[in-house]
C-alpha positions as CSV (number, residue, x, y, z in Angstrom):
1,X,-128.7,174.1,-10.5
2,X,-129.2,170.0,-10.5
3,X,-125.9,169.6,-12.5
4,X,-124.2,171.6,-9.9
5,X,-125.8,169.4,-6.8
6,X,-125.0,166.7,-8.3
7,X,-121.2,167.6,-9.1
8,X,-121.0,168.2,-5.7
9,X,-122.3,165.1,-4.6
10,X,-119.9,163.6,-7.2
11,X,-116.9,165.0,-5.9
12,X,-117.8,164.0,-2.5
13,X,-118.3,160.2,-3.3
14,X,-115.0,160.0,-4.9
15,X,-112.7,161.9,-2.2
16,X,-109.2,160.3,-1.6
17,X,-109.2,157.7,1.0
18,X,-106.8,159.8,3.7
19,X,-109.2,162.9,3.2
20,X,-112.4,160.4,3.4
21,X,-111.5,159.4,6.7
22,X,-110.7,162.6,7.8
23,X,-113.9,164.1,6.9
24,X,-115.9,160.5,8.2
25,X,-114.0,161.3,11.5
26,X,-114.9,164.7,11.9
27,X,-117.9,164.1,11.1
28,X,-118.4,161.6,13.8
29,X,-117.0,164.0,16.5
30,X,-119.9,166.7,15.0
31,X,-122.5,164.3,15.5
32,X,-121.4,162.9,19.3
33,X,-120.6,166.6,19.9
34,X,-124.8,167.3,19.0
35,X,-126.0,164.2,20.9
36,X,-124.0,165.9,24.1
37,X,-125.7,169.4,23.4
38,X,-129.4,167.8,22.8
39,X,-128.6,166.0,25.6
40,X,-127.7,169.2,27.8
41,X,-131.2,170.7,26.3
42,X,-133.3,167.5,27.2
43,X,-132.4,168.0,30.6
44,X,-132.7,171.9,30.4
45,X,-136.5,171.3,29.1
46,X,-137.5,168.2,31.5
47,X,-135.4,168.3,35.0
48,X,-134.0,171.8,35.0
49,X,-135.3,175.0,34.0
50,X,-132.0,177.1,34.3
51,X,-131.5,179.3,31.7
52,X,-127.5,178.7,31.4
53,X,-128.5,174.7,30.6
54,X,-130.3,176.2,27.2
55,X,-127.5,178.8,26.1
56,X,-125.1,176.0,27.1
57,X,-126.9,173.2,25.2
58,X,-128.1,176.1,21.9
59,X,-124.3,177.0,22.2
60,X,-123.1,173.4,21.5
61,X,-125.7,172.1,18.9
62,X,-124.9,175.5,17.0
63,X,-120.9,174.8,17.2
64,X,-121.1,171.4,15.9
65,X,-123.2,172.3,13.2
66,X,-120.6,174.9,12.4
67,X,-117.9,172.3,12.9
68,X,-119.6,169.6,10.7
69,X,-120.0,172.3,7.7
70,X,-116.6,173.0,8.2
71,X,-115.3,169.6,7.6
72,X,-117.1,169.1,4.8
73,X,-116.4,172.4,3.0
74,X,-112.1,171.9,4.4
75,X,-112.4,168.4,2.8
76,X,-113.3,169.9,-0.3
77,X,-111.2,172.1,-0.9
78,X,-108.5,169.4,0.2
79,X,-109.4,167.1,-2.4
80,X,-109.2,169.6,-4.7
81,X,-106.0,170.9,-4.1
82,X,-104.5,167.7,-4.0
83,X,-106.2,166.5,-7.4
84,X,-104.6,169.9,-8.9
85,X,-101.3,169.1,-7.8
86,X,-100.7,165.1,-8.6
């Protein structure tokens, strides 16, 4: 199981540069995307008590999660594919 983390984390470190910045991008996007949704639960917890701010706010954080994992596991497979074909 440890060689297996650690290949991932190995394949990860040496993505090609386009794909790197891709996936740095995206991820970037994720994480302001989850700042916004925090953000939107903050106020739902302190100013507001309206149920639509938490499902709005739980909504978001739980869509860029999805979005980050997704990035990460499309970059994968990118690298691979274009390792496999040059």
């Amino acid at each position: 199981m440890k060689n297996d983390i650690n290949g991932l984390l190995n394949s990860i470190k040496h993505f090609d540069k386009d794909i790197s910045k891709l996936v740095k991008s995206g991820l970037t996007f994720c994480f302001i995307f989850c700042l916004f949704s925090v953000f939107i639960l903050f106020t739902y917890n302190f100013i507001y008590s309206m149920p639509i701010l938490f499902y709005i706010g739980y909504s978001l954080f739980k869509s860029s999660l999805m979005f980050s994992v997704a990035f990460i596991i499309c970059g994968i497979g990118f690298d691979k594919l274009k390792k496999e074909v040059n």
